[in-house]
py3Dmol code that shows the C-alpha trace and the ligand (Angstrom):
import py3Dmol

protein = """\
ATOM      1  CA  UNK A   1      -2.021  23.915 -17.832  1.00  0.00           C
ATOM      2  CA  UNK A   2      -2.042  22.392 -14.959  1.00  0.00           C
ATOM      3  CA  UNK A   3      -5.533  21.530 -12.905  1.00  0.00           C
ATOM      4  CA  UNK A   4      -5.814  22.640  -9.487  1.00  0.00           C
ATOM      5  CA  UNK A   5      -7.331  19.965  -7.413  1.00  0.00           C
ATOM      6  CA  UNK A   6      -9.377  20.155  -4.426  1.00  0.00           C
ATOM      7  CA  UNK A   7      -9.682  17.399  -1.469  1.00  0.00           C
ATOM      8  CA  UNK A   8     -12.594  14.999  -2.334  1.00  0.00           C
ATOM      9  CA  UNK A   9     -12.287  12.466   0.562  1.00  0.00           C
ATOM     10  CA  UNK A  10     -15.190  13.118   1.861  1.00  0.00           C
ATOM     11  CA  UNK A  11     -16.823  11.066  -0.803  1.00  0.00           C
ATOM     12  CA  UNK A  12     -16.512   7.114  -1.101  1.00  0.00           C
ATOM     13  CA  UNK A  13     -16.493   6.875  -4.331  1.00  0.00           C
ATOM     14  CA  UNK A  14     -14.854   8.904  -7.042  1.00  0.00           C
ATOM     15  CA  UNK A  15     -14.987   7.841 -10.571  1.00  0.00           C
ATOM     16  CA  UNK A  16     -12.775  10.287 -11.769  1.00  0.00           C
ATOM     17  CA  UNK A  17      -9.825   9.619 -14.180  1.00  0.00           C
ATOM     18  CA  UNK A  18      -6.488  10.758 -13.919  1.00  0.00           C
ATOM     19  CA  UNK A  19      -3.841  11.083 -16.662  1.00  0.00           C
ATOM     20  CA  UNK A  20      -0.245  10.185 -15.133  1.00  0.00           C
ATOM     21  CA  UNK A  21       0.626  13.703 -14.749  1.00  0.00           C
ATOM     22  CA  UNK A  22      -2.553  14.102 -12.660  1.00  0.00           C
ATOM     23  CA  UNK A  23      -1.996  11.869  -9.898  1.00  0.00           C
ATOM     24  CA  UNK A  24       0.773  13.577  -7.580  1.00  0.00           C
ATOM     25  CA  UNK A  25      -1.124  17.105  -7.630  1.00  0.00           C
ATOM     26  CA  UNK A  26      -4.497  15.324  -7.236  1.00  0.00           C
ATOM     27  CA  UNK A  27      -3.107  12.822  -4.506  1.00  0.00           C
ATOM     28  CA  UNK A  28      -1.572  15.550  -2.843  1.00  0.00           C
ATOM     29  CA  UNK A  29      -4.734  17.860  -2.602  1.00  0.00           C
ATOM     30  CA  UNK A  30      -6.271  14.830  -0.348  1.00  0.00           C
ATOM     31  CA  UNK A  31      -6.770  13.922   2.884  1.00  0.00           C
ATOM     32  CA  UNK A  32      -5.986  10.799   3.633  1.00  0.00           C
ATOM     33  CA  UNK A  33      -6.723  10.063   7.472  1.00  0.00           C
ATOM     34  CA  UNK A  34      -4.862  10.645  10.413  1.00  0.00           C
ATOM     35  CA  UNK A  35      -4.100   6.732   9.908  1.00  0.00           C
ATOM     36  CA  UNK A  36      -3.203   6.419   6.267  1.00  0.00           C
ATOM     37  CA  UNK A  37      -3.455   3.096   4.638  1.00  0.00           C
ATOM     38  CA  UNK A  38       0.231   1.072   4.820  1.00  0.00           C
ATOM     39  CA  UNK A  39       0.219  -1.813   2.561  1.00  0.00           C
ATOM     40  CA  UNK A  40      -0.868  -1.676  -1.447  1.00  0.00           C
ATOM     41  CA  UNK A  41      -2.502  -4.497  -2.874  1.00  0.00           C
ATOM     42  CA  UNK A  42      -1.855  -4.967  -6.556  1.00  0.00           C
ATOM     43  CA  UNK A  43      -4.538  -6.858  -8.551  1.00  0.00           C
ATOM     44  CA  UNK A  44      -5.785  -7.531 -12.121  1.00  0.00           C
ATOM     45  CA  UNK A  45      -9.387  -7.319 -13.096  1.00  0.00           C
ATOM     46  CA  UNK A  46      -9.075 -10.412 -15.399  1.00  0.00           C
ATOM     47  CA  UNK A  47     -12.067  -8.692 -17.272  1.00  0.00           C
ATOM     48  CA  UNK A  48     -12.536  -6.018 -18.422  1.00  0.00           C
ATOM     49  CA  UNK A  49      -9.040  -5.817 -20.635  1.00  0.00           C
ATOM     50  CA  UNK A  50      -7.957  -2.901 -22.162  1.00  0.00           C
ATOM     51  CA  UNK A  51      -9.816  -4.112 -25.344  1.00  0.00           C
ATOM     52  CA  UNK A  52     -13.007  -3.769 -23.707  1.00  0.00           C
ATOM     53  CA  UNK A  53     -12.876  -0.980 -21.560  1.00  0.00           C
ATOM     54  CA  UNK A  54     -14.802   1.481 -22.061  1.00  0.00           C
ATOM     55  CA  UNK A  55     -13.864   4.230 -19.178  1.00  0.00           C
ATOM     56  CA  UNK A  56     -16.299   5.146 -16.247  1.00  0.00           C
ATOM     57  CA  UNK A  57     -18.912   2.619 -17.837  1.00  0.00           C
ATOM     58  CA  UNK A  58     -16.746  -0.188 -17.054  1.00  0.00           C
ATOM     59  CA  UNK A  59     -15.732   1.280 -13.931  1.00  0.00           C
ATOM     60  CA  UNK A  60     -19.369   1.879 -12.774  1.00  0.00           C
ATOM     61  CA  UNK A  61     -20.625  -1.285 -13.711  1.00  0.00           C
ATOM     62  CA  UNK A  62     -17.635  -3.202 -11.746  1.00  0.00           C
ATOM     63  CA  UNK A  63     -18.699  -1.384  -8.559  1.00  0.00           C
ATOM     64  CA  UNK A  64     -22.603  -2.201  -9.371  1.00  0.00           C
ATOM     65  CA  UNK A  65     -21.598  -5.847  -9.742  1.00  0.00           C
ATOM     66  CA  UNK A  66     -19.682  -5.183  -6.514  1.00  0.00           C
ATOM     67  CA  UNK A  67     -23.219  -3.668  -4.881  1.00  0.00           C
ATOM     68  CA  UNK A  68     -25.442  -6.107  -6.809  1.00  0.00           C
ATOM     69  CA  UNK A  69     -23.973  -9.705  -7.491  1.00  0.00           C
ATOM     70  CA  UNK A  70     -21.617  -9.721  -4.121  1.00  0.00           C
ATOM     71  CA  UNK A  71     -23.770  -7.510  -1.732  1.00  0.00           C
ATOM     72  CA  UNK A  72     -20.880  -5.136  -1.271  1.00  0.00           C
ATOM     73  CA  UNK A  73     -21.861  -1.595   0.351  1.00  0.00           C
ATOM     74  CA  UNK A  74     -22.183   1.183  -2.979  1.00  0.00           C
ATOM     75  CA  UNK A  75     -19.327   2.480  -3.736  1.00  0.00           C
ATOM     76  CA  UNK A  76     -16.814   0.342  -2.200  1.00  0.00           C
ATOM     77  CA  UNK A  77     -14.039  -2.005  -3.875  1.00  0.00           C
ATOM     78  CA  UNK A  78     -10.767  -1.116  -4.816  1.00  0.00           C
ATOM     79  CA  UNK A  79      -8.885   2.177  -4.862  1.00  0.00           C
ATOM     80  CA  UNK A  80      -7.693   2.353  -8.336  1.00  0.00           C
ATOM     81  CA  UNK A  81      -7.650   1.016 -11.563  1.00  0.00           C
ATOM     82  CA  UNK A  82      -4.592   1.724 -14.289  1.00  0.00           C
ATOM     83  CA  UNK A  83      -6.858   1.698 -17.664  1.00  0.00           C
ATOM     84  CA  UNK A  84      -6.956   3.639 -20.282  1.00  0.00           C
ATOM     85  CA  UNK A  85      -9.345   6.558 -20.537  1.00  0.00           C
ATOM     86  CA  UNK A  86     -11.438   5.163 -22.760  1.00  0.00           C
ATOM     87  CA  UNK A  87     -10.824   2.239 -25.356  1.00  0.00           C
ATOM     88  CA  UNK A  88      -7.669   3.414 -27.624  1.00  0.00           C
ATOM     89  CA  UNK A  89      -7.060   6.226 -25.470  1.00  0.00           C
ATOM     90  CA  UNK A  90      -4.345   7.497 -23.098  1.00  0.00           C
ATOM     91  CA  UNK A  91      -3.544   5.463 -19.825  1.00  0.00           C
ATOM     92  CA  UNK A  92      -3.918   6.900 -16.807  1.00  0.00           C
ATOM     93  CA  UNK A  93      -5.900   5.583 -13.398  1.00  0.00           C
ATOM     94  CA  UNK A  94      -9.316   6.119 -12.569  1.00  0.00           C
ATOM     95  CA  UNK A  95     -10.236   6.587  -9.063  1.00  0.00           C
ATOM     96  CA  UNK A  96     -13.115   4.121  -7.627  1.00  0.00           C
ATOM     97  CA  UNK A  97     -13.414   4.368  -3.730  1.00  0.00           C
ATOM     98  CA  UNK A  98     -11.341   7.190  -2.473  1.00  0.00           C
ATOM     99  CA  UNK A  99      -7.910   6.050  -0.639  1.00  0.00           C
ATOM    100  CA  UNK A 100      -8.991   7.646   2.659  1.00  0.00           C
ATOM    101  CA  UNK A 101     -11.368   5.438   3.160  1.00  0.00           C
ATOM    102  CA  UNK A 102     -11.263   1.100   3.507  1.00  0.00           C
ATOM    103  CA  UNK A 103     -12.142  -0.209   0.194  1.00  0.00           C
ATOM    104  CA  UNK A 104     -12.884  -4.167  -0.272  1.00  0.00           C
ATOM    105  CA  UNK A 105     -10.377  -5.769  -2.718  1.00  0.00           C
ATOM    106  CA  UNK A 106      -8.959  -8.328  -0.282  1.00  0.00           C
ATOM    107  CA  UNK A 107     -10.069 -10.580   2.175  1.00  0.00           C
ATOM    108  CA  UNK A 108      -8.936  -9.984   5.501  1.00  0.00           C
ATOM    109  CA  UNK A 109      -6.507  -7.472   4.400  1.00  0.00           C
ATOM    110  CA  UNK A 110      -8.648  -4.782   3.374  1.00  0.00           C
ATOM    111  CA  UNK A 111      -8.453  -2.571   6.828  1.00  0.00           C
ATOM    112  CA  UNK A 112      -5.694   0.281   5.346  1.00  0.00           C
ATOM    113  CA  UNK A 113      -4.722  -1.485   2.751  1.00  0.00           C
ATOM    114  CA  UNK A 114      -4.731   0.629  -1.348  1.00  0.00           C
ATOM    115  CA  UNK A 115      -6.037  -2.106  -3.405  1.00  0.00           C
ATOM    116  CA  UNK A 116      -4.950  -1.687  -7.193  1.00  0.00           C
ATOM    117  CA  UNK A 117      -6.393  -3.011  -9.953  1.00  0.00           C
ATOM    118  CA  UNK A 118      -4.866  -3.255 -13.178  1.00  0.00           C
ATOM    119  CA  UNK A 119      -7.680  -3.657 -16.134  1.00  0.00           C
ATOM    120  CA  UNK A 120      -5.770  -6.851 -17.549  1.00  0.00           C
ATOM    121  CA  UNK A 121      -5.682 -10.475 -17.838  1.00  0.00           C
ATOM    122  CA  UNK A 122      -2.570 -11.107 -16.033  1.00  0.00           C
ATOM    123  CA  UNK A 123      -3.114 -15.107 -16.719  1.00  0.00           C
ATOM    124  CA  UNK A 124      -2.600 -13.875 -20.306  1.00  0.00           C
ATOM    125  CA  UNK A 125       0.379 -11.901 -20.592  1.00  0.00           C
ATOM    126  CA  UNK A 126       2.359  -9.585 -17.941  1.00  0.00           C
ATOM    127  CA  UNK A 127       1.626  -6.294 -17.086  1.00  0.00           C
ATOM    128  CA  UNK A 128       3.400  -3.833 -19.590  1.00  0.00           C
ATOM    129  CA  UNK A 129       5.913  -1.194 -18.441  1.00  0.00           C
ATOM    130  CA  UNK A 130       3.701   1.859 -18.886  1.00  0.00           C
ATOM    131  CA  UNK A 131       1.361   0.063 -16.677  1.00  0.00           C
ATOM    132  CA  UNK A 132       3.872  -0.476 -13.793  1.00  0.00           C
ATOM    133  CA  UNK A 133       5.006   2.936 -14.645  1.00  0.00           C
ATOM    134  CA  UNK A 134       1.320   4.748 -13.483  1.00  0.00           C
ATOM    135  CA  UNK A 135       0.874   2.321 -11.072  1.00  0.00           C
ATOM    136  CA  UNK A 136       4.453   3.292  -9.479  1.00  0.00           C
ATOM    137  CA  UNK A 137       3.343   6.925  -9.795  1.00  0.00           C
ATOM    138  CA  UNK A 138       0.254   6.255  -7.100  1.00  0.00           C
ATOM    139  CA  UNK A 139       2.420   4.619  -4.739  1.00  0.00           C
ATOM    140  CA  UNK A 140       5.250   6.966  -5.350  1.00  0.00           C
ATOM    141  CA  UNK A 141       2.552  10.095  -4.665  1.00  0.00           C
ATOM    142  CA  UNK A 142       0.907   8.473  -1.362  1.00  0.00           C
ATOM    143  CA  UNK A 143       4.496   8.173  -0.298  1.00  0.00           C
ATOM    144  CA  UNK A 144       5.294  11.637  -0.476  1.00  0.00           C
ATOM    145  CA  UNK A 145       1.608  12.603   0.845  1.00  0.00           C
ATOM    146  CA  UNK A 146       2.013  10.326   3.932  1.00  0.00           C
ATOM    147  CA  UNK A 147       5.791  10.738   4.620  1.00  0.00           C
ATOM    148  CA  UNK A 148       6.207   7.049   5.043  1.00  0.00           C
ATOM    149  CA  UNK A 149       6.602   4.117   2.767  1.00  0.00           C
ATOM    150  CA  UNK A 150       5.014   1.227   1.247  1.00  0.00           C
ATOM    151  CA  UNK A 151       7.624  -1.068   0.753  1.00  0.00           C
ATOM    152  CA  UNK A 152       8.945  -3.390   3.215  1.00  0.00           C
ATOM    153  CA  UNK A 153       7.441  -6.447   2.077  1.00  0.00           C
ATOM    154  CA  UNK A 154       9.765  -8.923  -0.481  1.00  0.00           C
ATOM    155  CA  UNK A 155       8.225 -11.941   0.851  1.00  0.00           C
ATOM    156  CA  UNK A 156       5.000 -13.650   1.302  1.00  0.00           C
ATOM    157  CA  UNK A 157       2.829 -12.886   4.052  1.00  0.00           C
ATOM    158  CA  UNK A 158       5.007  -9.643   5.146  1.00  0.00           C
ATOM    159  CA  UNK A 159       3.500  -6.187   5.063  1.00  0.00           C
ATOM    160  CA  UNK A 160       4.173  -3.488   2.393  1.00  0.00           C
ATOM    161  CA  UNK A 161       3.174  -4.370  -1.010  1.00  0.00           C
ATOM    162  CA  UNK A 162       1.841  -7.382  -1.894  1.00  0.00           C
ATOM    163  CA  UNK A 163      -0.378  -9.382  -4.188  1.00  0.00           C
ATOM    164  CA  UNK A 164      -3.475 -10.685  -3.944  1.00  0.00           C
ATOM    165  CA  UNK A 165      -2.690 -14.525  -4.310  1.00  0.00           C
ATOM    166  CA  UNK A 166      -0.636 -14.235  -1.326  1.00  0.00           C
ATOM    167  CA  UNK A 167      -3.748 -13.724   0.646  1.00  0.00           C
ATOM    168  CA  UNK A 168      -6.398 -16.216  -1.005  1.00  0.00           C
ATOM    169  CA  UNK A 169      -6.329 -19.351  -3.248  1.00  0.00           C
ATOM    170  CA  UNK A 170      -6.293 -17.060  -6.791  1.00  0.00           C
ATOM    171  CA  UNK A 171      -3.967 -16.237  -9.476  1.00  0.00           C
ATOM    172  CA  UNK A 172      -4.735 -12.270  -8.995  1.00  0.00           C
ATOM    173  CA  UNK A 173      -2.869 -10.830 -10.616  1.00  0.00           C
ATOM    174  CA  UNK A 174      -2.492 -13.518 -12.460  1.00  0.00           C
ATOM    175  CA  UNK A 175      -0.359 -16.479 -13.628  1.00  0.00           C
ATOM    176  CA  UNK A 176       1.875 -14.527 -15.707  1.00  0.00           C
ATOM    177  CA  UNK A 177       2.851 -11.888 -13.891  1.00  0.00           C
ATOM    178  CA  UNK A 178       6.119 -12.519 -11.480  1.00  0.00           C
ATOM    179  CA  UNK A 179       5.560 -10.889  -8.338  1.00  0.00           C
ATOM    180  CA  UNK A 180       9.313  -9.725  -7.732  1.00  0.00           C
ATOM    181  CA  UNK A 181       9.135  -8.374 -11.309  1.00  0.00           C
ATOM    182  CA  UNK A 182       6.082  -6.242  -9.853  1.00  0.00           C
ATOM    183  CA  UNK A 183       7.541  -5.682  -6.582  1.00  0.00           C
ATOM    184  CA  UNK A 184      10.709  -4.411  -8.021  1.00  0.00           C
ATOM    185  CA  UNK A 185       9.622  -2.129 -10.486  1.00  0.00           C
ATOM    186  CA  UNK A 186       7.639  -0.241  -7.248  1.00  0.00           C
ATOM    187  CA  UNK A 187      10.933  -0.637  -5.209  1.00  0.00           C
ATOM    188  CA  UNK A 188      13.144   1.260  -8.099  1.00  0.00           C
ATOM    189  CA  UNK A 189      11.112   3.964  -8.211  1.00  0.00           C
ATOM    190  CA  UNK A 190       9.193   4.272  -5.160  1.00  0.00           C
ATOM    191  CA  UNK A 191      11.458   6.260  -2.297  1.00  0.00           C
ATOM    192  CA  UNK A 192      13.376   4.542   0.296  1.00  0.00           C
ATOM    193  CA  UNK A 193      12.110   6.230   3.550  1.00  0.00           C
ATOM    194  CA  UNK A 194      12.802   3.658   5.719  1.00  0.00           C
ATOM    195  CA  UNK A 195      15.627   5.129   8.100  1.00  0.00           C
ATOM    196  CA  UNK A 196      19.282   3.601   7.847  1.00  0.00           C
ATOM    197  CA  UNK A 197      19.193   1.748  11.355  1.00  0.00           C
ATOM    198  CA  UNK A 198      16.333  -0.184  10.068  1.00  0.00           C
ATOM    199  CA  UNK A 199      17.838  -1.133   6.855  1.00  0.00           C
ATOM    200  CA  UNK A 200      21.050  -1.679   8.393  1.00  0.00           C
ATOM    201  CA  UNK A 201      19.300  -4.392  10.926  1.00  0.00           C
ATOM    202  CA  UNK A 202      16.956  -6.148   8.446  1.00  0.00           C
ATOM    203  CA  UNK A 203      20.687  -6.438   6.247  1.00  0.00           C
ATOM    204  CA  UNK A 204      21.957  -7.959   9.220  1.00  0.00           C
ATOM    205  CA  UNK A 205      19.297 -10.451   9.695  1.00  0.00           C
ATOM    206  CA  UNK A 206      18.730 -14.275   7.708  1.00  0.00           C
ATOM    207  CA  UNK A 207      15.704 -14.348   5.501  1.00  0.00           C
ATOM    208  CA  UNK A 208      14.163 -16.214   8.152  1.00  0.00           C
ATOM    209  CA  UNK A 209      14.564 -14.149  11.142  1.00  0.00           C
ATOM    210  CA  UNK A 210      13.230 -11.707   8.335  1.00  0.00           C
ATOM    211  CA  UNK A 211      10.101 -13.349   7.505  1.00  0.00           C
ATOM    212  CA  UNK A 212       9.558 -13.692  11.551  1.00  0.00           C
ATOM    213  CA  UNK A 213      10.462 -10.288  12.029  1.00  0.00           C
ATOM    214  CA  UNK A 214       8.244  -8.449   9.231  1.00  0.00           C
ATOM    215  CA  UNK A 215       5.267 -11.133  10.319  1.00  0.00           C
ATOM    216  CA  UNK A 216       5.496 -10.102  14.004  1.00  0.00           C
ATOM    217  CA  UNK A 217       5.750  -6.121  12.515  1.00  0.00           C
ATOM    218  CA  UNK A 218       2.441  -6.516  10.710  1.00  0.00           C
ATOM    219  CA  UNK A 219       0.766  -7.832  13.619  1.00  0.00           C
ATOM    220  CA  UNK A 220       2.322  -4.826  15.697  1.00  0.00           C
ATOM    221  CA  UNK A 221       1.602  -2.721  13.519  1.00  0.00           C
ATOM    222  CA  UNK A 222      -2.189  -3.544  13.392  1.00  0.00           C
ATOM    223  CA  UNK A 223      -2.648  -4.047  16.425  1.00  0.00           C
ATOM    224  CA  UNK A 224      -1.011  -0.455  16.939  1.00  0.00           C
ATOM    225  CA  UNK A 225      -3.585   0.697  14.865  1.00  0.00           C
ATOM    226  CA  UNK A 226      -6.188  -0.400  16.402  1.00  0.00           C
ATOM    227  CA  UNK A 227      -5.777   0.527  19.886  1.00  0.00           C
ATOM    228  CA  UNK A 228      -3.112   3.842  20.574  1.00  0.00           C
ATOM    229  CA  UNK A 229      -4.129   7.228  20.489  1.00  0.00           C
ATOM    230  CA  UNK A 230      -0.123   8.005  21.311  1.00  0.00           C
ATOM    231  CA  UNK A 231       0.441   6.943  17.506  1.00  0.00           C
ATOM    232  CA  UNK A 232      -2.353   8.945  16.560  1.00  0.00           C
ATOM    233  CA  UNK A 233      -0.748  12.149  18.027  1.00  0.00           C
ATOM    234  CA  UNK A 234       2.838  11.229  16.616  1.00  0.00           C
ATOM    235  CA  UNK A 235       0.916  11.069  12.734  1.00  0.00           C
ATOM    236  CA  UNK A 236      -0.984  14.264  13.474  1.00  0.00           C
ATOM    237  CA  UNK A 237       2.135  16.363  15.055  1.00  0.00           C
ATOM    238  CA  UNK A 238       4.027  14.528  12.135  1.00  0.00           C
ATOM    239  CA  UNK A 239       7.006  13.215  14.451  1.00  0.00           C
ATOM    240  CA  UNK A 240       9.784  11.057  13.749  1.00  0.00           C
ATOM    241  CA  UNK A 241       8.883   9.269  11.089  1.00  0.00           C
ATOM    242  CA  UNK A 242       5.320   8.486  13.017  1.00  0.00           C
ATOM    243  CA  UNK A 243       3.664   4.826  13.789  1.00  0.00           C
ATOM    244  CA  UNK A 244       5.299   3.169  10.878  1.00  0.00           C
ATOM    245  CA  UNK A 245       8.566   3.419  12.707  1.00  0.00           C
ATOM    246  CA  UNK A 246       7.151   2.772  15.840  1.00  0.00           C
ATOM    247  CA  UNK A 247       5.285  -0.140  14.638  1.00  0.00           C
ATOM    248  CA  UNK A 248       8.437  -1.467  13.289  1.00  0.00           C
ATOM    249  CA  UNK A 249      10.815  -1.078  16.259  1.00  0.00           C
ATOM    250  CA  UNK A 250       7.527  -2.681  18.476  1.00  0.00           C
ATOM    251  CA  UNK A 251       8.038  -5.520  16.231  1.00  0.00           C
ATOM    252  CA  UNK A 252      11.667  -5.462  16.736  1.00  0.00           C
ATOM    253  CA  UNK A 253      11.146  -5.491  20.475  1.00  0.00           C
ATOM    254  CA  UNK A 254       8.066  -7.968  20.942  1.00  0.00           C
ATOM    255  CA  UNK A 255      10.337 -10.593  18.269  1.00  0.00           C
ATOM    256  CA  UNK A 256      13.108  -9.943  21.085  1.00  0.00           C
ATOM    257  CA  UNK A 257      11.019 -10.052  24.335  1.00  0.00           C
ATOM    258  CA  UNK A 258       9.694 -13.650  23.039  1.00  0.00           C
ATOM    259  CA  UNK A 259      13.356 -14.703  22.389  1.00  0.00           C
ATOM    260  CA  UNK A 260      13.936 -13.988  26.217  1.00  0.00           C
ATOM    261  CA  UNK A 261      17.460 -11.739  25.369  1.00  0.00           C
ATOM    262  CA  UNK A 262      18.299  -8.646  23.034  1.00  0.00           C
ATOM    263  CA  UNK A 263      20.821  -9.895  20.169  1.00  0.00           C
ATOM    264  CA  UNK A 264      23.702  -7.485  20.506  1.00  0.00           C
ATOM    265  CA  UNK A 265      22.766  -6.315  17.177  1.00  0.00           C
ATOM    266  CA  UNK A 266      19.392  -5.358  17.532  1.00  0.00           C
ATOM    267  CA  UNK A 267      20.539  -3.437  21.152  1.00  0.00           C
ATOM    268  CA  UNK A 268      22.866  -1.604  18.781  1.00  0.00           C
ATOM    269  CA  UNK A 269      20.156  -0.891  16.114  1.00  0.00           C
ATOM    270  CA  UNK A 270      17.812   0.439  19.279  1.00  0.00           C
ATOM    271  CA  UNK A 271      20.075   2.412  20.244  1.00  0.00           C
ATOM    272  CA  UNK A 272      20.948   4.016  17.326  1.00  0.00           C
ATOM    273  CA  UNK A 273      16.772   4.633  16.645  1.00  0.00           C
ATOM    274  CA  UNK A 274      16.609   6.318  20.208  1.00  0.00           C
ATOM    275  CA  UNK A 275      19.537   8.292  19.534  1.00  0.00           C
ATOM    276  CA  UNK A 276      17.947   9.578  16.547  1.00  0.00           C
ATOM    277  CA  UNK A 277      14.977  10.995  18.358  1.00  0.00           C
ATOM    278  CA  UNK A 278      12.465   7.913  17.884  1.00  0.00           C
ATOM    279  CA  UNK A 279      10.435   6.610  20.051  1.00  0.00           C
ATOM    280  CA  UNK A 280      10.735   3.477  21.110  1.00  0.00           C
ATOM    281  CA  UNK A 281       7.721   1.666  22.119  1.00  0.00           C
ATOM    282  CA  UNK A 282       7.560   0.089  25.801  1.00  0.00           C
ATOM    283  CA  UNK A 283      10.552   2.185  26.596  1.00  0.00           C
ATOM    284  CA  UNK A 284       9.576   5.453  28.233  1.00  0.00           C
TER     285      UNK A 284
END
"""
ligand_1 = """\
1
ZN
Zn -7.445 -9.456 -6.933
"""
view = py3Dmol.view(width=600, height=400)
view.addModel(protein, "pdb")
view.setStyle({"model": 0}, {"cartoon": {"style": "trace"}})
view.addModel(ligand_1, "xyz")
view.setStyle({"model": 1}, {"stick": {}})
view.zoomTo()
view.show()
């Protein structure tokens, strides 16, 4: 029956397969960091397909091209790869560098960011259903594990999800796959966690005070990161809904502060999120 899993994050790399019904328990037996990773990267490995895959081979010898051909530390790339076992066999994902830790996947973008690699040739044909499906299940498990979302991000350049051609001149993951095709199957079955004042003031907003908004949160919410030990605390005592929200509403307020006045809808919003028992950044 079911396999009891133990926390492994003390390794970097894995290599361990997981059939679907593997990866809540397993995700939720680890430790992923008092700072959890916050956006999910979804790639294709172009090569190997599923045709040539041939399980932790393939997976091994990606990360020694990784170590050998592009000089990459051993043991770090991406965080997983939806594959079959082994050729013919069942799908599942197989764990390469564990999520606690940074992997390398994307340039610039790979400080707490899941990369996920689908073996595929996304130039070739879309990612099937059943692929989405286990890839959904990973997101949908760190979700639960972290208590906070991925999923803010429906446009280019804004945090949450996103692909790799948004951040570099390729087709990862490739030409024929339509990123809101990707982005919605996650969004459908991923949980919405983000609190109702939130949603009810991005509703509120026009796609480009949208795109400002969610650009200036990702900057907040790196640079929140980096430097406070107060969002730190609030993940460890596992307040509010910890320095996602906080990040978001410091976005809200550093878009406002630049604007010179608080819209009378975003004062509302505010006030609603204080109300609620959140914090509000640059307000105690
Ligand atoms: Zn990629």
């Amino acid at each position: 029956m079911g396999t009891a899993f133990t926390d492994e994050s003390k390794r970097l790399f894995l290599g361990r397969f997981l059939l679907p019904e593997e990866i809540e328990p397993w995700i939720r037996a680890q430790s992923l960091g008092s700072l959890p990773a916050i956006y999910g990267v979804t790639h294709h490995t172009w090569a190997p397909t599923p045709a040539t895959w041939k399980g932790r081979s393939s997976l091994d010898g990606i990360f020694r091209y990784y170590r050998e051909n592009l000089g990459w530390p051993a043991g770090v790339g991406p965080h997983f790869f939806v594959a079959p076992r082994e050729r013919g066999g069942p799908w599942g994902v197989w764990v390469g560098t564990h999520p606690r830790h940074d992997g390398i996947h994307v340039s610039g973008w790979n400080s707490r960011s899941i990369g996920m690699e689908y073996v595929w040739n996304g130039d070739l044909a879309p990612f099937t259903p059943e692929m989405l499906r286990i890839g959904t299940l990973v997101w949908q498990a760190i979700e639960r594990k972290i208590g906070l979302p991925i999923r803010i991000s429906y446009t280019r350049g804004s945090p949450g999800h996103f692909m790799h051609r948004d951040k570099s001149p390729k087709s990862c993951p490739g030409n024929r796959n339509d990123r809101a095709a990707i982005i919605d199957a996650y969004r459908a079955s991923t949980q919405t966690q983000i609190p109702d004042f939130l949603e009810d003031l991005m509703a509120q907003l026009t796609d480009e005070e949208r795109d400002q908004l969610l650009a200036d949160i990702h900057n907040t919410a790196l640079a929140s990161m980096e430097q406070t030990e107060l969002q730190k605390r609030t993940v460890k005592s596992g307040q509010a809904l910890s320095y996602r929200v906080n990040a978001l509403l410091a976005g809200v307020l550093s878009l406002v502060e630049e604007e010179g006045e608080l819209p009378e809808v975003v004062r509302a919003e505010l006030a609603k999120a204080t109300e609620a028992g959140f914090t509000v950044p640059g307000s105690a």
